[in-house]
Structures are given as C-alpha cells and as structure tokens.
C-alpha positions as CSV (number, residue, x, y, z in Angstrom):
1,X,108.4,121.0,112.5
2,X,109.0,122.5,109.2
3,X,112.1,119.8,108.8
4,X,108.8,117.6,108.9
5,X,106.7,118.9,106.6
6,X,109.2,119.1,104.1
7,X,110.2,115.5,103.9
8,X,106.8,115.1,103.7
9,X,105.8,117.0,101.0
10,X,109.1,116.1,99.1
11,X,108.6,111.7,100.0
12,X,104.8,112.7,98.7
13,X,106.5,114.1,95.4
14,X,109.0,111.5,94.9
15,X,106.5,108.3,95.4
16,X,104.2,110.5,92.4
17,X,106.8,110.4,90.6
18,X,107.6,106.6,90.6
19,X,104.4,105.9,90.1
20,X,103.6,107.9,87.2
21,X,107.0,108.1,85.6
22,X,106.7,104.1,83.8
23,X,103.1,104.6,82.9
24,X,104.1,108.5,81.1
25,X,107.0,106.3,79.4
26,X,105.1,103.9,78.0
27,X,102.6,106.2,76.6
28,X,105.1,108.3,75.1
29,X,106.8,105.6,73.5
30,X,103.8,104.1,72.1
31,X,102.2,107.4,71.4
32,X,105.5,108.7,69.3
33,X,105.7,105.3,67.7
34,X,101.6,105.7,66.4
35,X,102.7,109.1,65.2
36,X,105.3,107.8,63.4
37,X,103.3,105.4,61.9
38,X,100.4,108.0,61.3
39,X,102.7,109.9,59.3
40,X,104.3,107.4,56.4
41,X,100.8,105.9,56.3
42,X,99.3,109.3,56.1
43,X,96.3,108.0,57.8
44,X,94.9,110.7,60.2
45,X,92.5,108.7,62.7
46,X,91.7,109.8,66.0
47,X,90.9,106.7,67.5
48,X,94.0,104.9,65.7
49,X,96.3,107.7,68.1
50,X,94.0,107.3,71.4
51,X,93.3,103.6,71.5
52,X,96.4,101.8,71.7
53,X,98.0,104.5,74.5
54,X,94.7,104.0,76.5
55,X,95.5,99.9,75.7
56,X,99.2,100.5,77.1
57,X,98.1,102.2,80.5
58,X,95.7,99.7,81.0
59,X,98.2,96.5,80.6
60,X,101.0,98.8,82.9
61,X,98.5,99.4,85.3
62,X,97.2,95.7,85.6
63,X,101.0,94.4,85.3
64,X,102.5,97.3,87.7
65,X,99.4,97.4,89.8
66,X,100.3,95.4,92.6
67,X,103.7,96.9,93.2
68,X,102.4,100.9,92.9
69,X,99.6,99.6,95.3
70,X,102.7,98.5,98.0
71,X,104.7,101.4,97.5
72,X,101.4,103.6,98.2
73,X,100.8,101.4,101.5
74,X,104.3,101.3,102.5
75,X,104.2,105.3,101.7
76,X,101.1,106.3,103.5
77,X,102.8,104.1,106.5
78,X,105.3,106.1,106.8
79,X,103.9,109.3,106.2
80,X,100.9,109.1,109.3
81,X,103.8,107.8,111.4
82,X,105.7,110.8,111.1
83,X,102.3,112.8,110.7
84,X,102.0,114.0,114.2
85,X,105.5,116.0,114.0
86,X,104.2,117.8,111.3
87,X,100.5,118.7,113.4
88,X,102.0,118.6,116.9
89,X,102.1,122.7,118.1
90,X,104.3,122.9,120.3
C-alpha cells in the first residue's frame, strides 16, 4: 500500500516537473537576457523586465500546450487506475 502511494506521489512530482521545467527555462533565459540588456542600457523599467517573460510563457504554453495537456491525461490515467491500491484497506 505504501509501495503505492509512493509511486504515486513521486509519478505526481516527476510529470510537475516536465511540465514546468521548459516553461522556468525559457523565462530564465529571457529574463537573464532582459537583465543583461537592462544593465548596458541602464534603463531601469519594470514593464521592459515583466512583459516579454509573461510574452514567452504565453507562446510556450500555446506551442507546448497540446503535448503538457496529453502527458496530464495520460498521467491522471494512470494514476486513478492504480488509485484504488493506494485507498483499498485491507
């Protein structure tokens, strides 16, 4: 039972994880290359940091979209179908 509950828990983390990990990426890359930029221009905008991350996770989300939406299916699938070992008391 707990053999269940584990896998659970750690399939739970790992499809998080691929989910998340391109969209954090992609923000951190654009979001180091605005600072970068930020700094030799020495322009010190709020907007000019926020807007084109917020632009970023909205293109990965609309490209990647479809594919995070299958792994969720394919992931919650799985999981109810080995939900009952987890609940069953014995």
């Amino acid at each position: 039972m707990f053999d269940h509950a584990i896998a659970l828990s750690q399939s739970a983390m790992m499809t998080t994880g691929i989910i998340l990990g391109p969209i954090l990426i992609a923000s951190l890359v654009v979001g180091l290359l605005v600072g970068i930029f930020q700094a030799t221009t020495q322009i010190q905008e709020l907007t000019l940091s926020f807007m084109p991350k917020l632009i970023v996770v909205g293109i990965m989300l609309y490209l990647a979209g479809p594919w995070f939406l299958r792994l969720l299916v394919t992931f919650t699938q799985n999981d109810l179908s080995t939900f009952w070992h987890v609940a069953y008391l014995p």
